[in-house]
PyMOL Python script that loads the backbone (N, CA, C, O; Angstrom):
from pymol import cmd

cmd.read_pdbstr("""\
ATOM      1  N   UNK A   1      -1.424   8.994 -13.513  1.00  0.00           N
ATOM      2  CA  UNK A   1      -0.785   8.199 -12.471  1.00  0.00           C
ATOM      3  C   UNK A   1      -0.094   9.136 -11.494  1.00  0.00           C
ATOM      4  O   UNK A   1       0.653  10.003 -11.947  1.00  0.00           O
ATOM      5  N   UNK A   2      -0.283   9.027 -10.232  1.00  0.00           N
ATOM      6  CA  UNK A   2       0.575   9.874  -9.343  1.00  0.00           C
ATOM      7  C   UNK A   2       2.416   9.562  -9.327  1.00  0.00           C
ATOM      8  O   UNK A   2       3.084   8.583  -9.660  1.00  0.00           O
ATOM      9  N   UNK A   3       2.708  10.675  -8.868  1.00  0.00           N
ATOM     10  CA  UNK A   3       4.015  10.858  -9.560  1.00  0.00           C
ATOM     11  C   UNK A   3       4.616  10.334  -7.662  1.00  0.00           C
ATOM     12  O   UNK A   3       4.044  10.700  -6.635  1.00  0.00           O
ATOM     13  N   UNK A   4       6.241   9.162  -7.753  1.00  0.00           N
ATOM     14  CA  UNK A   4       6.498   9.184  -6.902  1.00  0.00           C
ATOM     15  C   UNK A   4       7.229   9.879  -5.738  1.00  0.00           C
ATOM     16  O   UNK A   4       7.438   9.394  -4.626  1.00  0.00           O
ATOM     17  N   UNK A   5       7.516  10.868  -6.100  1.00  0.00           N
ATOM     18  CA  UNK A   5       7.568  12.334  -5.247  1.00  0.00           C
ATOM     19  C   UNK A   5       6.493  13.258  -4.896  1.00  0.00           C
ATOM     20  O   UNK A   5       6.765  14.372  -4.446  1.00  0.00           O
ATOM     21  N   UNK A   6       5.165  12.831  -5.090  1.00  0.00           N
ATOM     22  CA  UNK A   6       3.979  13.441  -4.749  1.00  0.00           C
ATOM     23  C   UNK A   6       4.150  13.030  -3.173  1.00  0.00           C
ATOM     24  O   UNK A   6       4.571  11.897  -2.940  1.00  0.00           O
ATOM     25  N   UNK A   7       3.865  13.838  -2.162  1.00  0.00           N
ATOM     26  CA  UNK A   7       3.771  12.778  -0.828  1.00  0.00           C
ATOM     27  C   UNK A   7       2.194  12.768  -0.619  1.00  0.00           C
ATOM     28  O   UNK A   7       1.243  13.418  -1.054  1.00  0.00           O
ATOM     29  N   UNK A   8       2.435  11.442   0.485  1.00  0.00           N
ATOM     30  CA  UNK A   8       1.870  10.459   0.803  1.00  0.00           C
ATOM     31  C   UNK A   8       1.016  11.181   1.834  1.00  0.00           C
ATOM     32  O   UNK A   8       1.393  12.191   2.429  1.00  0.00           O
ATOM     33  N   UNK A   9      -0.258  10.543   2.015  1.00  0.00           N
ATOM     34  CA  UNK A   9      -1.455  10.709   2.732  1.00  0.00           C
ATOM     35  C   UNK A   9      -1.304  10.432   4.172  1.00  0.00           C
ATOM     36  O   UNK A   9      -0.074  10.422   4.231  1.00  0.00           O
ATOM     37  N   UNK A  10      -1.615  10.252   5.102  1.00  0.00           N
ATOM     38  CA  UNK A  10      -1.135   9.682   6.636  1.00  0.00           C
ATOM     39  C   UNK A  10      -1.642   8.182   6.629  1.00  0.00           C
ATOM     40  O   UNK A  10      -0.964   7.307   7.168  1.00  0.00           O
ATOM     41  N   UNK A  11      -2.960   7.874   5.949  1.00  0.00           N
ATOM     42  CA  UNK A  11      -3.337   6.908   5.533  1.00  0.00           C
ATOM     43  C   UNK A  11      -2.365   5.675   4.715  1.00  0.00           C
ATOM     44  O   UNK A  11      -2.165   4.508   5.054  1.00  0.00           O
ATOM     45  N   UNK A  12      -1.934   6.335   3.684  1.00  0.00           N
ATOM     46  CA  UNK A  12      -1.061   5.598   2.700  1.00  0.00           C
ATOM     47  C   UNK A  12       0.170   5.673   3.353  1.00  0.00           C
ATOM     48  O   UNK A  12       0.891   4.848   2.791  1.00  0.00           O
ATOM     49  N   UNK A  13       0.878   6.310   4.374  1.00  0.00           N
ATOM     50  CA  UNK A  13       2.350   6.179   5.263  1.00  0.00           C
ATOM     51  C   UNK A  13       1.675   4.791   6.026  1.00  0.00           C
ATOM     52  O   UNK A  13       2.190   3.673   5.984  1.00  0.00           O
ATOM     53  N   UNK A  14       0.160   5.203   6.864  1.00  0.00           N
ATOM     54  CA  UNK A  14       0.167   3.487   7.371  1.00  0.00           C
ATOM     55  C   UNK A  14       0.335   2.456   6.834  1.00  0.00           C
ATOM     56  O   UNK A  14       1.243   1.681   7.136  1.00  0.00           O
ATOM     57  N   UNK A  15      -0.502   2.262   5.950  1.00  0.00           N
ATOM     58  CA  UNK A  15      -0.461   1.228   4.424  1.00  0.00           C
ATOM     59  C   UNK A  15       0.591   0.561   4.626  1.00  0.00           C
ATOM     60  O   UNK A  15       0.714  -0.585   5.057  1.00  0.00           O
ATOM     61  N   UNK A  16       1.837   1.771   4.104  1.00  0.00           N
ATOM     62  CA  UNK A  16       2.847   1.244   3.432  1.00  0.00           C
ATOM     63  C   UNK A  16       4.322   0.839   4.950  1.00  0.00           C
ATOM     64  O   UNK A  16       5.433   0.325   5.082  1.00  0.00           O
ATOM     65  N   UNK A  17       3.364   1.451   5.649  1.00  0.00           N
ATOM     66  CA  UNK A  17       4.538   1.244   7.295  1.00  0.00           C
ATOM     67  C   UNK A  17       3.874  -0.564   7.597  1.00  0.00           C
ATOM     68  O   UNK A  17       4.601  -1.447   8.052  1.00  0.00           O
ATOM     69  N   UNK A  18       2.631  -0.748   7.285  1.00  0.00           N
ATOM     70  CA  UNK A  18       2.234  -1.810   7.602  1.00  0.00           C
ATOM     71  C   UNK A  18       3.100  -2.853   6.971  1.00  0.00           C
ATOM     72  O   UNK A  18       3.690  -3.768   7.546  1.00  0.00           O
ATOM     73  N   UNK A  19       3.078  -2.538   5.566  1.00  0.00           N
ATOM     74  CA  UNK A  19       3.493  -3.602   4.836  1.00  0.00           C
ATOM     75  C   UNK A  19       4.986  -3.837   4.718  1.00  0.00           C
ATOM     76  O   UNK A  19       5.421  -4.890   4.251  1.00  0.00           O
ATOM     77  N   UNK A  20       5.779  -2.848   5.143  1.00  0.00           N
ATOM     78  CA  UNK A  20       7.204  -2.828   6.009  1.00  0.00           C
ATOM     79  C   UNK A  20       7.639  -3.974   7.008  1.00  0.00           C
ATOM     80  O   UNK A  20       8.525  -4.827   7.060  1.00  0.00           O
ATOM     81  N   UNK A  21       6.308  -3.461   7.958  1.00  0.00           N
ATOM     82  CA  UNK A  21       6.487  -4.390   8.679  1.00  0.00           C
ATOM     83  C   UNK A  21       6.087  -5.888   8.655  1.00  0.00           C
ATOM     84  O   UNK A  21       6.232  -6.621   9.634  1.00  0.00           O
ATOM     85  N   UNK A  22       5.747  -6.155   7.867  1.00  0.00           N
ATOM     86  CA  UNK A  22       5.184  -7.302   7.429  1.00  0.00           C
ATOM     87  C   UNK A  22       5.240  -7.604   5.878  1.00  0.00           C
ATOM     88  O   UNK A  22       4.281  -7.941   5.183  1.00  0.00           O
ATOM     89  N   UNK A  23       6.636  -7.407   5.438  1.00  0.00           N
ATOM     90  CA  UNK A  23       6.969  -7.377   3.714  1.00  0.00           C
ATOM     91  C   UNK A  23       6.177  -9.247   3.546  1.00  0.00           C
ATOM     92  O   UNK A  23       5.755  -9.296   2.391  1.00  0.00           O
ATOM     93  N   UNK A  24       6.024  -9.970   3.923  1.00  0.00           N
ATOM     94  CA  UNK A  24       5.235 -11.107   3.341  1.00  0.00           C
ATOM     95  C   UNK A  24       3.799 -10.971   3.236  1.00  0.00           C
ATOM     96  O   UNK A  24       3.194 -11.526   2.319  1.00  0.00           O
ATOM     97  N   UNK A  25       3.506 -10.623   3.670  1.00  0.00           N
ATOM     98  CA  UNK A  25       1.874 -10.075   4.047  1.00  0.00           C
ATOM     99  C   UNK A  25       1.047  -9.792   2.547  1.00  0.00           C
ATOM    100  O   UNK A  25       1.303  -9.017   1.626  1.00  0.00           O
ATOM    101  N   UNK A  26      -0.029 -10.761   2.743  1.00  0.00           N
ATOM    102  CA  UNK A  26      -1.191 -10.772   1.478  1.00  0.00           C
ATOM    103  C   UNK A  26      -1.877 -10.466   2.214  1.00  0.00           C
ATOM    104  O   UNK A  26      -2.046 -11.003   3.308  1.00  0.00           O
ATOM    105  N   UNK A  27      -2.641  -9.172   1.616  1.00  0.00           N
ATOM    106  CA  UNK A  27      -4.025  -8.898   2.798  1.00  0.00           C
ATOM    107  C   UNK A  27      -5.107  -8.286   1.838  1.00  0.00           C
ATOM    108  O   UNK A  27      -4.999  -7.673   0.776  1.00  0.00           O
ATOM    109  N   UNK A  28      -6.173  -8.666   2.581  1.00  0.00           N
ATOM    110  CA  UNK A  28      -7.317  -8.178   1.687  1.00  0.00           C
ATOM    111  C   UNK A  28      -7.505  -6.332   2.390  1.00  0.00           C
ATOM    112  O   UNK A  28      -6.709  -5.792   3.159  1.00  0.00           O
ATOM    113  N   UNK A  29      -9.001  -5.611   1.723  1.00  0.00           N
ATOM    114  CA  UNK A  29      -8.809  -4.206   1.991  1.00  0.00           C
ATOM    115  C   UNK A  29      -9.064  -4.941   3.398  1.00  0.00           C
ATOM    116  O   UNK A  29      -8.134  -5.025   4.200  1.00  0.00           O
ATOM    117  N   UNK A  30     -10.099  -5.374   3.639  1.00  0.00           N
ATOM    118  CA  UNK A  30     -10.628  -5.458   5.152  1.00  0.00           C
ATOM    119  C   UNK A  30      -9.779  -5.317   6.085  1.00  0.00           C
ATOM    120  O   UNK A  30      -9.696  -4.557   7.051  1.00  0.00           O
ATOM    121  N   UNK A  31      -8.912  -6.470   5.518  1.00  0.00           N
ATOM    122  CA  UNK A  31      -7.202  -6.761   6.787  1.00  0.00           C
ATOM    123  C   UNK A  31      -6.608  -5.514   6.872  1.00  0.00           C
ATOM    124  O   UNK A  31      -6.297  -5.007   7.950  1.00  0.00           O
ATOM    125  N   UNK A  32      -6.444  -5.021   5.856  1.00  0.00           N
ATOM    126  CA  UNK A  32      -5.073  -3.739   5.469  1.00  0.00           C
ATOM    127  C   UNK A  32      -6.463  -3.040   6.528  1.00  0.00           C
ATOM    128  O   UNK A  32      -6.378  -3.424   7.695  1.00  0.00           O
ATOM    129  N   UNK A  33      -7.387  -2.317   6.302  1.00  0.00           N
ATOM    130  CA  UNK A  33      -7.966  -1.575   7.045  1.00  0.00           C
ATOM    131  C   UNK A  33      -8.432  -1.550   8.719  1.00  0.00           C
ATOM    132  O   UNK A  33      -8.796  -0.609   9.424  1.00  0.00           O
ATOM    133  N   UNK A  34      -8.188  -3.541   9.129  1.00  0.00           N
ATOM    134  CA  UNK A  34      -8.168  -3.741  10.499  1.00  0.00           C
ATOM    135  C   UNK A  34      -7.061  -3.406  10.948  1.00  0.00           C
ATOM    136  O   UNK A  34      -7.001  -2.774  12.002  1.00  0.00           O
ATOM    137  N   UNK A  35      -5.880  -3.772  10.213  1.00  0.00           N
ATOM    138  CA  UNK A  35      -4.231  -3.310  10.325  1.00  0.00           C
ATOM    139  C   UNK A  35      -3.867  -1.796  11.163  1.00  0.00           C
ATOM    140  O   UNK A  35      -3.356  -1.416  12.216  1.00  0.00           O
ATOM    141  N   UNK A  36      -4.533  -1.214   9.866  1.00  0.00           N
ATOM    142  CA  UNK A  36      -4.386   0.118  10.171  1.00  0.00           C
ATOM    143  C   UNK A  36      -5.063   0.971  11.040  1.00  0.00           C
ATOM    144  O   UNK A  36      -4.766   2.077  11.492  1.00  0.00           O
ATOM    145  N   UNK A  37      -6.140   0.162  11.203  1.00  0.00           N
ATOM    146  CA  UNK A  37      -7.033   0.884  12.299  1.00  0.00           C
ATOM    147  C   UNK A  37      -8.249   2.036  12.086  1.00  0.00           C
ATOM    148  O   UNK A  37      -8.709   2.836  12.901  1.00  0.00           O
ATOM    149  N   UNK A  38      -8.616   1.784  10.552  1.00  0.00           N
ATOM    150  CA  UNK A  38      -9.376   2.416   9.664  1.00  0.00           C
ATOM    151  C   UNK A  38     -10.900   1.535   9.393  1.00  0.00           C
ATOM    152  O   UNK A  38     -11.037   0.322   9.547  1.00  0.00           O
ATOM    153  N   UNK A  39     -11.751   2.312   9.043  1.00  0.00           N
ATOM    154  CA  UNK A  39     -12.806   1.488   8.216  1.00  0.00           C
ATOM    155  C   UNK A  39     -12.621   1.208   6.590  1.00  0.00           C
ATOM    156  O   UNK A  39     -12.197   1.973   5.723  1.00  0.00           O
ATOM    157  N   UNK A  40     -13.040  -0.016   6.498  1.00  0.00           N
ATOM    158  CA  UNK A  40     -12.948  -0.444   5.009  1.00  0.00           C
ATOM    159  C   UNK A  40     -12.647   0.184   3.990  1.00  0.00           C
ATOM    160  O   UNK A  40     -11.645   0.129   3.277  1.00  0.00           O
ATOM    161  N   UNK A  41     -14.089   1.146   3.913  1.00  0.00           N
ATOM    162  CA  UNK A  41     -14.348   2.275   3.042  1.00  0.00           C
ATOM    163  C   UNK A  41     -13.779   3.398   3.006  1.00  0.00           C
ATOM    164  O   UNK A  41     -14.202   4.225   2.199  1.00  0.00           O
ATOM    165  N   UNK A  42     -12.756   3.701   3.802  1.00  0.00           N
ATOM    166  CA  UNK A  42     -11.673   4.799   4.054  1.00  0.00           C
ATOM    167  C   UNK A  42     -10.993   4.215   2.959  1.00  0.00           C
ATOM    168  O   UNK A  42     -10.952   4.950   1.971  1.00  0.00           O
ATOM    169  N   UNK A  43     -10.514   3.249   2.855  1.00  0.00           N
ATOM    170  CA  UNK A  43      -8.876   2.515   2.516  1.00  0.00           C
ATOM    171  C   UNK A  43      -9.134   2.629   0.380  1.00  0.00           C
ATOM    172  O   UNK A  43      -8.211   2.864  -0.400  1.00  0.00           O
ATOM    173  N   UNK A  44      -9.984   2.486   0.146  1.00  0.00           N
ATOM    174  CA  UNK A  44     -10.319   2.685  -1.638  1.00  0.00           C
ATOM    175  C   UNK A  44      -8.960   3.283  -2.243  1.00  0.00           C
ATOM    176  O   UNK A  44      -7.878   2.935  -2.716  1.00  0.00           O
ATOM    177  N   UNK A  45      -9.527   4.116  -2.002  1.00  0.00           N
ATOM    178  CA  UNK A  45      -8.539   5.424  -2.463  1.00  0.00           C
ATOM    179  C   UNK A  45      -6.984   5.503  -2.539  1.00  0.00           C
ATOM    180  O   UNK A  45      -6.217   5.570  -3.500  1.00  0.00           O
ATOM    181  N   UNK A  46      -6.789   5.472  -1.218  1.00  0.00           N
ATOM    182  CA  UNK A  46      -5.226   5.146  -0.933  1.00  0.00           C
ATOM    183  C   UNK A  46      -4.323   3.916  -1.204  1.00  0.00           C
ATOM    184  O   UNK A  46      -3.095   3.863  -1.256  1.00  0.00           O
ATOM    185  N   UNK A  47      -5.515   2.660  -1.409  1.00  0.00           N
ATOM    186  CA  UNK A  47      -5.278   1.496  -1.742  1.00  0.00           C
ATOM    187  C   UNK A  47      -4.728   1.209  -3.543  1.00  0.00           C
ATOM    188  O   UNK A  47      -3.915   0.516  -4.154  1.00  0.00           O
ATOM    189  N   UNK A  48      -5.726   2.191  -3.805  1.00  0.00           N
ATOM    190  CA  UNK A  48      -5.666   2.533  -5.683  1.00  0.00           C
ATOM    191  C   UNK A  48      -4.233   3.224  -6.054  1.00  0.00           C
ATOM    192  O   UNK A  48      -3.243   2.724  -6.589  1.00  0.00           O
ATOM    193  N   UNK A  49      -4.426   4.300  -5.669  1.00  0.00           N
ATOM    194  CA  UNK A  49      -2.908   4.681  -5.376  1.00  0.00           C
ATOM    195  C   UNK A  49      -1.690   4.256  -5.152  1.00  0.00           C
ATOM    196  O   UNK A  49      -0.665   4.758  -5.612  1.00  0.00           O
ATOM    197  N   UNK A  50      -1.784   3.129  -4.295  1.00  0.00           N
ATOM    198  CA  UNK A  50      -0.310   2.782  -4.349  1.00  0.00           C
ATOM    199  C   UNK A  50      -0.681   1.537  -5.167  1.00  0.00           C
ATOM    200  O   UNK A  50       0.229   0.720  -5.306  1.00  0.00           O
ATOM    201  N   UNK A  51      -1.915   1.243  -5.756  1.00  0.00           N
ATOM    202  CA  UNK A  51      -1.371   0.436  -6.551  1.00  0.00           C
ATOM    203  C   UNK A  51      -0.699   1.217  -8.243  1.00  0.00           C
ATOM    204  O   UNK A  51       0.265   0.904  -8.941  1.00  0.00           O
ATOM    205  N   UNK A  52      -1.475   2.021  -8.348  1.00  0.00           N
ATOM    206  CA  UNK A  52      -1.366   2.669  -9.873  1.00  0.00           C
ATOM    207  C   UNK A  52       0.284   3.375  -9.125  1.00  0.00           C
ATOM    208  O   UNK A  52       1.080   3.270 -10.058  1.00  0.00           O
ATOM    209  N   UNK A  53       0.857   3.850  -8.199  1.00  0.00           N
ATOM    210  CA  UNK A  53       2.643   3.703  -8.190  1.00  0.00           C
ATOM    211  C   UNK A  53       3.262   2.246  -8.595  1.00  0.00           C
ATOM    212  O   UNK A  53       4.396   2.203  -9.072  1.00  0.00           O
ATOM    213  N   UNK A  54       2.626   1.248  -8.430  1.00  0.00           N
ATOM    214  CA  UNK A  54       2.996   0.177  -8.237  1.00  0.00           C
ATOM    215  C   UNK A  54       3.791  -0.473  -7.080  1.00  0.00           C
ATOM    216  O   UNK A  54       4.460  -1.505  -7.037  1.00  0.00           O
ATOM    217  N   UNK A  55       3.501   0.458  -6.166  1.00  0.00           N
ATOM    218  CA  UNK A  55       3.761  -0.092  -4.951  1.00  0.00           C
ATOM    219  C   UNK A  55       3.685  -1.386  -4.062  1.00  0.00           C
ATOM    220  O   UNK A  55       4.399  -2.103  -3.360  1.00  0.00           O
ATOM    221  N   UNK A  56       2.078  -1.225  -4.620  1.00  0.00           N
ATOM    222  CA  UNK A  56       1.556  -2.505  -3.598  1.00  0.00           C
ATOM    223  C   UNK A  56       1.178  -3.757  -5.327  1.00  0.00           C
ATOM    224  O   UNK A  56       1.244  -3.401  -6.504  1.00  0.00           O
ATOM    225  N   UNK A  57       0.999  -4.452  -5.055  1.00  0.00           N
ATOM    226  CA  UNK A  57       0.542  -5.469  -5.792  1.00  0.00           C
ATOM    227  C   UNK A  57      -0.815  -6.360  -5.490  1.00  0.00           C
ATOM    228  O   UNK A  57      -1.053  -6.984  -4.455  1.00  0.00           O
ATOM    229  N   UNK A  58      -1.658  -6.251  -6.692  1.00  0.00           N
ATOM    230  CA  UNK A  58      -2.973  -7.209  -6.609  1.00  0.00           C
ATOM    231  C   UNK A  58      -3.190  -8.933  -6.642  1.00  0.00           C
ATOM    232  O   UNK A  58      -3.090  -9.428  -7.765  1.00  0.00           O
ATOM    233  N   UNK A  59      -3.372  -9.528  -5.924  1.00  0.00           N
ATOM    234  CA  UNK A  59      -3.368 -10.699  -6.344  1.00  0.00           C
ATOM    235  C   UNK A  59      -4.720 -10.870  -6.141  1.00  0.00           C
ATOM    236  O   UNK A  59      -5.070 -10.703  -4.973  1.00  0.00           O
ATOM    237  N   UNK A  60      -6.486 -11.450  -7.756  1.00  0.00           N
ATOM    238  CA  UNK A  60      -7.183 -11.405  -7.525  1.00  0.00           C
ATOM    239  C   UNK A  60      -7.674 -12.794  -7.806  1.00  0.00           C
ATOM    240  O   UNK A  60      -7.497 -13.197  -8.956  1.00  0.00           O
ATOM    241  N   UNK A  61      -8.359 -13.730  -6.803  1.00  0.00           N
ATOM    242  CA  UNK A  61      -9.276 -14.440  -7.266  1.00  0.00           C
ATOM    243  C   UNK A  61     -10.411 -14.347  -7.427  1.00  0.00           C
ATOM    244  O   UNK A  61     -10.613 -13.144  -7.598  1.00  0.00           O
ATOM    245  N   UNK A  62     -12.052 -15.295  -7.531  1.00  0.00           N
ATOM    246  CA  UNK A  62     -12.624 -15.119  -7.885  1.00  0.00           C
ATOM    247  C   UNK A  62     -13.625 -14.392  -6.866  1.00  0.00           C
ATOM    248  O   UNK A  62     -14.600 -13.731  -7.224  1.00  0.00           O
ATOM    249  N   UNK A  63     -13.238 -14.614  -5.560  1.00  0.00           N
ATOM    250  CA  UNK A  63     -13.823 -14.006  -4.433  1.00  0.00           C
ATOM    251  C   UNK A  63     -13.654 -13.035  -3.589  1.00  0.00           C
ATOM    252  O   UNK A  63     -14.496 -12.451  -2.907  1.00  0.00           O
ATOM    253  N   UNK A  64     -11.402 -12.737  -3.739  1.00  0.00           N
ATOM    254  CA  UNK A  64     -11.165 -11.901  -3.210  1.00  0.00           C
ATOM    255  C   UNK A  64      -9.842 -11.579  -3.587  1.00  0.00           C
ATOM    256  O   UNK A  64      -8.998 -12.340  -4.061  1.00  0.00           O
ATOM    257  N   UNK A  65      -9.756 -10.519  -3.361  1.00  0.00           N
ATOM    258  CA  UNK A  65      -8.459  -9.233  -3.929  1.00  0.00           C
ATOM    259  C   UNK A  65      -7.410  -9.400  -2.770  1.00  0.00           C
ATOM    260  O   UNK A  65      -7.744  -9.019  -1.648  1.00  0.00           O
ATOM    261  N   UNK A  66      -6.036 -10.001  -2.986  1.00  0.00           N
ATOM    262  CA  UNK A  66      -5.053  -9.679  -1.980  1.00  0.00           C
ATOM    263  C   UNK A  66      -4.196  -8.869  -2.394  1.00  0.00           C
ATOM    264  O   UNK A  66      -3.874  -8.926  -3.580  1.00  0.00           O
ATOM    265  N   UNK A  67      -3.644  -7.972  -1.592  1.00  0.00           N
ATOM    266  CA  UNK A  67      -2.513  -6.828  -1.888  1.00  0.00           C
ATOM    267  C   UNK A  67      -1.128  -7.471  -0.611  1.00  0.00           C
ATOM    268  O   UNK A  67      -1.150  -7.923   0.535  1.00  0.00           O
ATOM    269  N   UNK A  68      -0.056  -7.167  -1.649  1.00  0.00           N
ATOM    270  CA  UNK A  68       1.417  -7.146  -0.942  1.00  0.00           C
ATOM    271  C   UNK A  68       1.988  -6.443  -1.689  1.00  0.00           C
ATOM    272  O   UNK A  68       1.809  -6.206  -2.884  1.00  0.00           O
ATOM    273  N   UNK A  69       3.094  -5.900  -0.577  1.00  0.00           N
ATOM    274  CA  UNK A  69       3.739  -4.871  -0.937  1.00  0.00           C
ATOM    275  C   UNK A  69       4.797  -5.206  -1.964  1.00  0.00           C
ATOM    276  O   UNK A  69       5.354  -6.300  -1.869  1.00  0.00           O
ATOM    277  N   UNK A  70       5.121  -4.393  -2.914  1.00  0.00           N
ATOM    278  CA  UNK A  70       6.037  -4.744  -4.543  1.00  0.00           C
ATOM    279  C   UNK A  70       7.255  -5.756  -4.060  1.00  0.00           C
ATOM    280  O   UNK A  70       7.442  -5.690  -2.845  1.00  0.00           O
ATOM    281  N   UNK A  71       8.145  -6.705  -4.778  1.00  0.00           N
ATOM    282  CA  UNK A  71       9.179  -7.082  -4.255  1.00  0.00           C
ATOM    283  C   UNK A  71      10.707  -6.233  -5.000  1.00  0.00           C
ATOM    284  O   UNK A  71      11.899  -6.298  -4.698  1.00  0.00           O
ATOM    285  N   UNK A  72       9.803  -5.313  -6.288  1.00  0.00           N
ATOM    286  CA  UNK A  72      10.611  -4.705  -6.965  1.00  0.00           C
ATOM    287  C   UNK A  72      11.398  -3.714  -6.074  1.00  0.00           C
ATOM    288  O   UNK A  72      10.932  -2.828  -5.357  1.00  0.00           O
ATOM    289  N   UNK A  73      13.150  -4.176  -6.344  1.00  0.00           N
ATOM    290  CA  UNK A  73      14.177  -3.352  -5.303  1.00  0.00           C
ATOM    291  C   UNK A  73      13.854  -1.211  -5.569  1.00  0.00           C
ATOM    292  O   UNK A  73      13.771  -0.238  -4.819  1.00  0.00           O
ATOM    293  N   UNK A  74      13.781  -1.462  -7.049  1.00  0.00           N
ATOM    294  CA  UNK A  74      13.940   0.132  -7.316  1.00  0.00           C
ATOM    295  C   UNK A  74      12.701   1.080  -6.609  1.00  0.00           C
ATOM    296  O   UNK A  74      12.580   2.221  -6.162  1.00  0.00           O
ATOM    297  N   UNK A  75      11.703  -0.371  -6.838  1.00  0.00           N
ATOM    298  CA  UNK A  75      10.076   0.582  -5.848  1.00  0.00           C
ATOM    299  C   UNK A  75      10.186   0.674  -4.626  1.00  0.00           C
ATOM    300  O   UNK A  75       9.747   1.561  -3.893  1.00  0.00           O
ATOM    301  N   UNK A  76      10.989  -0.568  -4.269  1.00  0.00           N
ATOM    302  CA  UNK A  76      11.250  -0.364  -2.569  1.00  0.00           C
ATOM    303  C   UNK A  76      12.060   0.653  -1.926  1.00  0.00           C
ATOM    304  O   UNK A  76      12.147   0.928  -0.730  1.00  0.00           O
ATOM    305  N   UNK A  77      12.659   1.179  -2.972  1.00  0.00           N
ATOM    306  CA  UNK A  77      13.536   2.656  -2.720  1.00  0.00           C
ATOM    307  C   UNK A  77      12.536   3.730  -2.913  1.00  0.00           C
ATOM    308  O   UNK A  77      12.282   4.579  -2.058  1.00  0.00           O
ATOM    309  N   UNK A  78      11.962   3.648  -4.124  1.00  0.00           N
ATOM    310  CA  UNK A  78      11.331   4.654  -4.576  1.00  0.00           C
ATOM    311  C   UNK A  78      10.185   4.854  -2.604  1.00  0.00           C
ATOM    312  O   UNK A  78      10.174   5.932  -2.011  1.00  0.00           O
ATOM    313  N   UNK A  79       9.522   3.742  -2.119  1.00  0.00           N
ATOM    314  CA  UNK A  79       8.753   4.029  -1.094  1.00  0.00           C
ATOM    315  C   UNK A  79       9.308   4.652  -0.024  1.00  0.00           C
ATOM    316  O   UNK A  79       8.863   5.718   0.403  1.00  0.00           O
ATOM    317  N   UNK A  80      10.697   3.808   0.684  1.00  0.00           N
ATOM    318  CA  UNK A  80      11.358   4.454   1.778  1.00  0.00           C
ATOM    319  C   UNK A  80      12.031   5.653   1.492  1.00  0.00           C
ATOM    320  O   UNK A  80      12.530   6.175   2.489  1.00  0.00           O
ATOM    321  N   UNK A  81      12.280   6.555  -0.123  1.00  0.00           N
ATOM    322  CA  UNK A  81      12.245   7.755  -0.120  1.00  0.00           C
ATOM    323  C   UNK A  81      11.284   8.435   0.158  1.00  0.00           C
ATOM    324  O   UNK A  81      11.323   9.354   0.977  1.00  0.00           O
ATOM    325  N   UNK A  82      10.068   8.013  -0.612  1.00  0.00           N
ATOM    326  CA  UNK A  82       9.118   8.679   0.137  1.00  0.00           C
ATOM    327  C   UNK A  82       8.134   8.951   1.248  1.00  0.00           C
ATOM    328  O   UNK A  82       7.192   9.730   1.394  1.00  0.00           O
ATOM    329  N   UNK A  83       8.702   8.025   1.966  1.00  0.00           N
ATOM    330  CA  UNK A  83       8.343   7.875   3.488  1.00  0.00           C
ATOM    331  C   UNK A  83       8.775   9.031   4.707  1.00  0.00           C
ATOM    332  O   UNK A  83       8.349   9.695   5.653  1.00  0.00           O
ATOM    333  N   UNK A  84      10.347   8.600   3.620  1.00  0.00           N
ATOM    334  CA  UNK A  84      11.250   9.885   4.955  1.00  0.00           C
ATOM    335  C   UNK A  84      11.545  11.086   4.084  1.00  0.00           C
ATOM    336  O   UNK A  84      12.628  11.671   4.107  1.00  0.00           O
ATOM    337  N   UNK A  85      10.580  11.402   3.358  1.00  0.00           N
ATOM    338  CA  UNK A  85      10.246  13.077   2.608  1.00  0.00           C
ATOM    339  C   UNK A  85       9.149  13.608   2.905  1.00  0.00           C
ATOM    340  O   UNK A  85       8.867  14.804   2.985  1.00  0.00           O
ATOM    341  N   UNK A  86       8.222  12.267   3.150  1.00  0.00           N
ATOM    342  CA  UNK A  86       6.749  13.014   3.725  1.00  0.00           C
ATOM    343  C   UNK A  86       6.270  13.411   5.154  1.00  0.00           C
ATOM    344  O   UNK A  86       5.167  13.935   5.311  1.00  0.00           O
TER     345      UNK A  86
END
""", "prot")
cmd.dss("prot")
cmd.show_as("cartoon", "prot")
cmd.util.cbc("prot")
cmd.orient("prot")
C-alpha cells in the first residue's frame, strides 16, 4: 500500500483538487477523467492509489463504479497534508 507521505503524482493532486472542490461528488473514471482533463485510460493507476490510501471511496453497482472523496476527518488531513508537501 502506498505510504501517505509518499507524494502525489500531478495527476492524483488533480484527482484529489477535483474532489475538494466538489467534496459531494460521485463520479465515475470517465467523469473524474473529463474533470480533469485527461483520457480515461490515464486515470487507472492514480485512481487505484488513492483508493488503496483510502482516500477516495468506491461505490460499485452492477454497471458502474462511483468514486468520492473519503468523509473520514483524519484522511482528510492526511490529503491536505499531502497536497501542500507535494
Amino acid at each position: 500500500m502506498a505510504d501517505a507521505k509518499e507524494s502525489l503524482t500531478a495527476l492524483q493532486r488533480r484527482i484529489l483538487h477535483f474532489f475538494q472542490e466538489h467534496p459531494q461528488a460521485v463520479e465515475t473514471a470517465r467523469g473524474i477523467a473529463v474533470w480533469v482533463g485527461v483520457e480515461m485510460e490515464t486515470i487507472a493507476e492514480s485512481v487505484q492509489d488513492l483508493l488503496k490510501r483510502r482516500w477516495l471511496t468506491a461505490d460499485e453497482t452492477s454497471a458502474v463504479t462511483g468514486y468520492a472523496l473519503t468523509r473520514d476527518e483524519r484522511l482528510l488531513a492526511q490529503i491536505q497534508n499531502a497536497l501542500e508537501s507535494s
